[in-house]
C-alpha positions, -999 to 999 in steps of 0.1 A, spaced: 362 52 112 376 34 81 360 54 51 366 30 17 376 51 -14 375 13 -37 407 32 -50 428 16 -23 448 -13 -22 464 -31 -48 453 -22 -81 436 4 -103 409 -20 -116 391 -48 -98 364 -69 -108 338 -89 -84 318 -121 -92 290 -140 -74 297 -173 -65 266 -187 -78 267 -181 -109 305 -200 -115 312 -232 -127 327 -247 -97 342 -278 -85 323 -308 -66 333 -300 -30 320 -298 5 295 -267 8 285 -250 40 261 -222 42 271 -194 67 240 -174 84 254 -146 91 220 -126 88 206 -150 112 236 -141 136 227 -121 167 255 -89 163 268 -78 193 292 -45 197 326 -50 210 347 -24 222 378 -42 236 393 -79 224 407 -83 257 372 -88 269 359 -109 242 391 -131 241 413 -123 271 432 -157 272 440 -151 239 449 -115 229 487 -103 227 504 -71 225 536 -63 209 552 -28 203 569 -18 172 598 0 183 615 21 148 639 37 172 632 71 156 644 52 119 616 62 95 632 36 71 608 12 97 578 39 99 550 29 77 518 51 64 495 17 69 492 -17 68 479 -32 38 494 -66 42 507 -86 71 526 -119 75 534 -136 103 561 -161 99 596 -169 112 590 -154 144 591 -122 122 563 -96 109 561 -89 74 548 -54 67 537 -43 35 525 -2 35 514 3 -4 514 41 -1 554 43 5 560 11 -19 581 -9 9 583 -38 32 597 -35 68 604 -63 86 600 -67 124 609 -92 149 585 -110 169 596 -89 201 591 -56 180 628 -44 174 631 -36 133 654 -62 111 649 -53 76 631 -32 48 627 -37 14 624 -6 -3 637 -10 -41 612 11 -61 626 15 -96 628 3 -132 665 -11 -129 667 -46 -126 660 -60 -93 635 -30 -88 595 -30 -90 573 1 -96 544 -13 -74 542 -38 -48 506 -57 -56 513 -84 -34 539 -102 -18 546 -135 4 572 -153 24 586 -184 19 601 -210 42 639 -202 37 626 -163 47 628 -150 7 605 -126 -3 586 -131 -36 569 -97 -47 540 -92 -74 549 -60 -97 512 -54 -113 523 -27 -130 555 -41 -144 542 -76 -147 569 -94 -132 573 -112 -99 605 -107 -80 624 -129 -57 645 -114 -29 672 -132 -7 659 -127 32 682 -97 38 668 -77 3 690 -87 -23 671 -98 -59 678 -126 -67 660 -130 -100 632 -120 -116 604 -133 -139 575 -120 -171 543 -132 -160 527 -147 -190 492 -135 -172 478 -112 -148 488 -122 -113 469 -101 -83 477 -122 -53 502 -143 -41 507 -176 -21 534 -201 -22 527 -231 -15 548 -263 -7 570 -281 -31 581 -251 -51 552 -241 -64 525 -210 -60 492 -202 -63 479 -171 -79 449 -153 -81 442 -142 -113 428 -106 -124 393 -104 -141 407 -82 -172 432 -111 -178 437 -117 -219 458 -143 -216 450 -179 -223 442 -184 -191 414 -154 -192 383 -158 -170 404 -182 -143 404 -171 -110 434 -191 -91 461 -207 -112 488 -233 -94 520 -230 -108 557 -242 -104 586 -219 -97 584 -211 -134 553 -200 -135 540 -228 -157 507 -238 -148 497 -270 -133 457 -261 -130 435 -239 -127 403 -237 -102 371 -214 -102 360 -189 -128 348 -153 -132 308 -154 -137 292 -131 -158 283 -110 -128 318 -93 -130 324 -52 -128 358 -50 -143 360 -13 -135 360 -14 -96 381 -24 -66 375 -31 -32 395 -40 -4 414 -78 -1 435 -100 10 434 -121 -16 449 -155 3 449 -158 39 462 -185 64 448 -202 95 469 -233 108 471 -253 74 439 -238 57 440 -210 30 414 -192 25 404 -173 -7 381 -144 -13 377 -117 -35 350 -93 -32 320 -87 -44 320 -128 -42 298 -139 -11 320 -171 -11 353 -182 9 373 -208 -7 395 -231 14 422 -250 2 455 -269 17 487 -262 20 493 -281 -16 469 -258 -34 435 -284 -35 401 -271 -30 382 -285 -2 355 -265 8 331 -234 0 316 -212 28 285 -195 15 278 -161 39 240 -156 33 239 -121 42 197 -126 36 179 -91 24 212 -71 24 228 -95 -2 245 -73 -30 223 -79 -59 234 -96 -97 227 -62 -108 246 -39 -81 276 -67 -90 279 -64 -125 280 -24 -125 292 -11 -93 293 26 -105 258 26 -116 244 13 -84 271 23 -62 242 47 -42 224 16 -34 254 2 -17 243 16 17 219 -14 22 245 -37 10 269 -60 32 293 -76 20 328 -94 28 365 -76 24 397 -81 30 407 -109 53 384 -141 61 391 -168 81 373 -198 90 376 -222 120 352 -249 139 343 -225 167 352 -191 152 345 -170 120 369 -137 117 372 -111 89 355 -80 78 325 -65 62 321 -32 43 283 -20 53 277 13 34 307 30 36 323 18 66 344 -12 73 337 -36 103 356 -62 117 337 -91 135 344 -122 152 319 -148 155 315 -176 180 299 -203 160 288 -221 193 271 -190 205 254 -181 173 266 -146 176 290 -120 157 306 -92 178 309 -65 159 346 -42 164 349 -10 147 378 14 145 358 45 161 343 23 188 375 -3 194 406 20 188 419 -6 161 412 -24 129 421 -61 116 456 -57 93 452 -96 87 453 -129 96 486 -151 94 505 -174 113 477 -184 138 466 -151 151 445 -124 135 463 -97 138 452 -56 146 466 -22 147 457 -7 176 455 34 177 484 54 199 480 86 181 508 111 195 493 147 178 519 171 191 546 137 179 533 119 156 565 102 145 573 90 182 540 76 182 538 41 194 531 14 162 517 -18 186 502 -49 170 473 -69 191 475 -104 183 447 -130 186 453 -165 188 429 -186 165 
């Protein structure tokens, strides 16, 4: 069982917001019943979805340069996986067949080095661009590691995507004082110059708390955007335009204004809350992400034709969602070794969206 400590991830200080209380762009809305949804348990994927589910082992041939503490970030591109494990401050990269081809591991204050990996992404030539939250900078490594430059954000970046034609979006953080304060997702060029901006932070924002996310995830050509405590996902194209909102009505057990605005005061009430974290994805036939219910994280997939949401957790499954990139969502399956626990089998379980 995933036990949340709101402590985790990315940075010290996290705000939430409630989508309806933003100024927000004109776009295509669609309301998501998810308390209306029949929940199912699911114990095994390769029941749910067995034409779809994939295994692949992680094999660090003893090399703990390629051993990592946990996921908290996972791309999927260039037949490779991209790793991040936030605890040890590093990257390791893995081929599509499992065998280990790279780590980036450059903690420091020397140049070309970054105290804290917030966020990271890959590009299409295979360079790494890395979001220092505590140093304010983003980094750009060559694919095999080396830096090759570095750049002062003029505001506070959280999350990373880059997007086509040389350009990025971020997410911006709540506390942000720049002149960009109270904007939520930026587009920018490679110089960090900003084109737009899209969505603000409402005035239901606790800027003294943070829970688990992704920040941007990809299905096909869609990126989606979420940031909890916000009962919306965003999705937008591969050039950075909004083009549609998914409202999750979670009915009854809706977080309330209140419980949004100051967490810590009503974080006891929490236990009769559900709300969305980390990774969210949105398809025709399926929705996939996860949900923080009291204290404990569950990852569901729901079959929109069916009208029902199968419910996956860690205790009852043996794995939990790392993330969802290029076409799959992807897990980490458990294959504890106790009397070896560094011999112990790392394997990935793929689903194909």
């Amino acid at each position: 069982m995933r036990i949340t400590t709101f402590t985790l991830v990315l940075l010290t200080v996290i705000g939430a917001c409630s989508c309806h209380m933003e100024e927000e762009p004109l776009i295509a809305e669609e309301t998501i019943p998810f308390n209306r949804y029949e929940q199912v348990p699911c114990s095994s994927l390769d029941r749910l979805l067995p034409d779809r589910v994939k295994r692949v082992v992680l094999d660090a041939g003893g090399n703990k340069d390629y051993m990592f503490s946990e996921i908290d970030k996972i791309v999927c591109l260039h037949d490779r996986f991209y790793i991040l494990d936030w605890i040890h401050r590093k990257i390791v990269i893995y081929s599509a067949d499992g065998e280990p081809v790279g780590c980036l591991s450059r903690r420091g204050r020397g140049p070309g080095e970054y105290l804290q990996i917030t966020d990271f992404d890959v590009d299409r030539d295979g360079s790494l661009w890395v979001v220092d939250g505590q140093k304010d900078i983003l980094l750009h490594y060559s694919p095999t590691g080396e830096c090759i430059g570095s750049r002062d954000f003029p505001y506070e970046a959280e999350f990373i995507k880059v997007l086509e034609g040389d350009r990025f979006l971020f997410s911006l953080a709540p506390w942000d004082s720049s002149g960009y304060g109270g904007k939520r997702i930026v587009v920018t060029d490679r110089e960090l110059n900003v084109d737009r901006t899209m969505l603000e932070y409402g005035k239901f924002t606790d800027r003294n708390y943070a829970f688990p996310s992704a920040g941007f995830s990809t299905v096909e050509s869609a990126i989606y955007y979420h940031r909890p405590v916000d009962d919306c996902v965003y999705a937008l194209t591969e050039g950075g335009d909004m083009e549609k909102r998914y409202v999750f009505d979670f009915g009854q057990r809706r977080v309330p204004d209140k419980a949004r605005k100051d967490i810590g005061k009503y974080r006891s009430d929490y236990d009769g809350y559900t709300m969305l974290v980390k990774s969210v994805g949105v398809g025709e036939d399926y929705i996939i992400g996860s949900v923080l219910e009291g204290q404990e994280i569950k990852d569901f997939m729901v079959d929109r034709t069916e009208g029902t949401v199968h419910i996956l957790t860690e205790s009852g499954s043996g794995m939990y969602m790392a993330g969802i990139s290029g076409g799959h969502a992807i897990y980490r399956e458990s294959h504890d070794d106790a009397d070896n626990p560094d011999t112990a089998e790392e394997v990935l379980v793929l689903v194909a969206l």
